[in-house]
N, C-alpha and C positions, 0 to 999 in steps of 0.2 A: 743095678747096672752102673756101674764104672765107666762114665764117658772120659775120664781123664788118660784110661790106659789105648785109647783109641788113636791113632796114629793122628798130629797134624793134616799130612796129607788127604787121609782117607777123611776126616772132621769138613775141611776143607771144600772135596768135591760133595760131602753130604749137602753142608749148605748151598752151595754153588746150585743140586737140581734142586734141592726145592725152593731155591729163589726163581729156575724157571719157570716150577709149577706153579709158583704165585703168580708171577710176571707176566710170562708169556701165555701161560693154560689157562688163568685166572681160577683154580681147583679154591676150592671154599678152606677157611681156617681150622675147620676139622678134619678134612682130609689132608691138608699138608702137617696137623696135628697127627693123622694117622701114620701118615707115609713116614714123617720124622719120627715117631717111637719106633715103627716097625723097621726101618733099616738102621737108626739105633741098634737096636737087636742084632742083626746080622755083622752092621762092623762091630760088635763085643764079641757075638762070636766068631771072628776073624782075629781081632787084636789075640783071644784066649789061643788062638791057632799060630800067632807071630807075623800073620801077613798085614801090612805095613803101608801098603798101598798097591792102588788098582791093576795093575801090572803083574802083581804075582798070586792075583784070584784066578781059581782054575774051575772048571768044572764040577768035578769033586767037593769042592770048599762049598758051591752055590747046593748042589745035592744032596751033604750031611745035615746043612743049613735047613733045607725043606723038610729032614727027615726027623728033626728034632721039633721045626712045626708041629707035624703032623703028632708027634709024641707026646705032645703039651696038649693034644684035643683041641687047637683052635677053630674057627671057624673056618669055614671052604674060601670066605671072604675074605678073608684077614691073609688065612696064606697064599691065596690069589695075587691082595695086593703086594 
């Protein structure tokens, strides 16, 4: 995974929620371990898609995204979170 082809902005608010989930939720170092690979994952495949920031995610974009989860065998867990 290519985090560098990842938009500033969308890099940006990734940090920004899991500084809440640290902050505010107090979620343990392996979950926001978790949370950051797994939406990793998603703005790559957003960047491979050209959307650029949060504004021009659509429905569609969140639904292909689940459906390549599910294609990969992950766990019920994993694409929950």
């Amino acid at each position: 995974m290519n985090a560098d082809s990842i938009s500033p902005i969308l890099n940006d608010e990734l940090r920004e929620f899991i500084s809440h989930l640290e902050m505010e939720r107090s979620y343990s170092p392996n979950t926001l371990e978790a949370y950051s690979r797994d939406l990793l994952r998603y703005l790559q495949h957003l960047a491979d898609l050209g959307i650029r920031d949060s504004d021009s995610i659509k429905r569609d974009h969140l639904n292909a995204h689940l459906k390549l989860l599910s294609d990969l065998n992950l766990a019920d867990t994993s694409r929950a979170r």
